[in-house]
N, C-alpha and C positions, 0 to 999 in steps of 0.2 A: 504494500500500500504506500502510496506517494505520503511525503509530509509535506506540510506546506507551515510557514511563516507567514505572518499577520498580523497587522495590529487587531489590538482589543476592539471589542464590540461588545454593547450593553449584554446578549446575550451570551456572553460568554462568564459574564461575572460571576457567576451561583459556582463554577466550573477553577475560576482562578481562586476565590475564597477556598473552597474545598480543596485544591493542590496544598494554597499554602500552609491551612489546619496541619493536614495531614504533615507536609514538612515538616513545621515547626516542632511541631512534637516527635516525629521522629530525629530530629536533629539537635534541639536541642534541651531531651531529656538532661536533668543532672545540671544542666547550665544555669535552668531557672525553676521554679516551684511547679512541683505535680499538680500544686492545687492552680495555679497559672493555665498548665496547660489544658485543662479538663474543660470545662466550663465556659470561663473566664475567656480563654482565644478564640473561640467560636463566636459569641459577642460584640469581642475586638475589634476581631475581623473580619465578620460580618458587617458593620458600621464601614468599617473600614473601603469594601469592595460593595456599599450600597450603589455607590456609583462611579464610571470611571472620572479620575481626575481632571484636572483643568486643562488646557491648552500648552502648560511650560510643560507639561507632560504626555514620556510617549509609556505605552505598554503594550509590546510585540508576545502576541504568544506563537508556538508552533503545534500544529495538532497532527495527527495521524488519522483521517479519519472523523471519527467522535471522540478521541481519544488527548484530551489536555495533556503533553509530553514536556512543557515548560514555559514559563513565563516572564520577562524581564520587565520593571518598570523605571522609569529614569524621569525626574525631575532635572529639565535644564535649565531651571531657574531658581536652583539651589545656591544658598550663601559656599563659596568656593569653590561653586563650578558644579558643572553636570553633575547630579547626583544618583546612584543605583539603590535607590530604594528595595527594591525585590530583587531578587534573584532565584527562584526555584523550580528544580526539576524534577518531574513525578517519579519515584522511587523506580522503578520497571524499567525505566528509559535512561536512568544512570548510567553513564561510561560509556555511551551514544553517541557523545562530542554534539547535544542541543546546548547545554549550558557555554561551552566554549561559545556554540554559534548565535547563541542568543548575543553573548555577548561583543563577538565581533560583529555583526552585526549594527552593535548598537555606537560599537565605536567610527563605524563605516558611515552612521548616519552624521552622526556627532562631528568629525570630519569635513563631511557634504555642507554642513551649517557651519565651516570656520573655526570649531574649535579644537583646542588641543590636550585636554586631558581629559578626565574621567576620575569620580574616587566612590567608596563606597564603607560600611564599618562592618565589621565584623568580631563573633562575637572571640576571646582571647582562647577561650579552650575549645573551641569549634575546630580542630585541627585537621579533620580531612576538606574542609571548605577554603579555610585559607592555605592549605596546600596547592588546591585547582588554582587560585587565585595566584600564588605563585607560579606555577607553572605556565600561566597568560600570561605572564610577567608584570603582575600586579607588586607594587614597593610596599612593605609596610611601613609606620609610621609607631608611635609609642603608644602603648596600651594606656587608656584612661577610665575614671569608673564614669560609669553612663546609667539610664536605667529605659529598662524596657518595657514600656506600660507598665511603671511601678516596681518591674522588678531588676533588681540590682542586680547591675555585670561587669566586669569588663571588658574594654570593645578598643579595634587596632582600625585606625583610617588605615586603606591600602587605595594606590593611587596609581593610574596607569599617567602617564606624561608622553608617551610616545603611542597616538589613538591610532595611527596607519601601522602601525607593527601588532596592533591588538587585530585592527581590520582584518588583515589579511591570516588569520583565521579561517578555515572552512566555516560558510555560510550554510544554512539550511537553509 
């Protein structure tokens, strides 16, 4: 079955909330409270993906079908530059190379509009994420505490500065 790349569509929202549930709590069990991830993130983010964001913002997903395989959302009119708010790919579809393509992709667009970097935060013990991240050749930056809808973490800016070396990337 072909995949295909896309921006967001109203209909697809009930579909990105439910990727990133699932994520979050697969990824980052142990990081932040059980009682957090139960409940609590389905509300969240639910609220969250009521509806797609404004205009400074893109969100590309890629599907398979019926099948949400991953999703990126990027506020370009973030204090310090493009910002990757989201970043998540459905469990199944891991080690696929969507998430690379999401993200070259998104540096290819970023690029197309003039600019030149990209950053995003991530969480300090999240260590197979910020690996991928390295390996796109994402920089980190120094770990600070942060909180994440209330709950306390620490979180590393990683930062790409070279968006045409991210681009070039296999695209889906």
């Amino acid at each position: 079955m072909p995949i295909e790349r896309r921006p967001a569509r109203v209909k697809d929202l009930e579909a990105i909330c439910a990727l990133q549930v699932a994520s979050w709590r697969r990824a980052y069990r142990g990081m932040v409270s059980d009682a957090f991830l139960g409940d609590p993130v389905v509300e969240v983010l639910g609220k969250r993906w009521a509806v797609l964001p404004g205009g400074a913002w893109v969100v590309d997903c890629v599907w398979q079908a019926e099948d949400l395989l991953g999703f990126v959302s990027v506020d370009r009119a973030h204090e310090g530059g493009p910002y990757v708010d989201n970043l998540h790919v459905a469990y199944h579809a891991q080690g696929q190379g969507i998430g690379r393509a999401l993200m070259a992709g998104t540096a290819a667009q970023l690029v197309a509009e003039g600019q030149d970097s990209l950053w995003l935060t991530v969480i300090r013990e999240n260590h197979p994420t910020r690996a991928f991240y390295a390996r796109i050749g994402g920089a980190e930056g120094p770990a600070f505490p942060e909180r994440l809808f209330g709950e306390p973490i620490h979180a590393l800016p990683v930062r790409w500065n070279d968006l045409p070396a991210l681009a070039a990337f296999a695209v889906v």
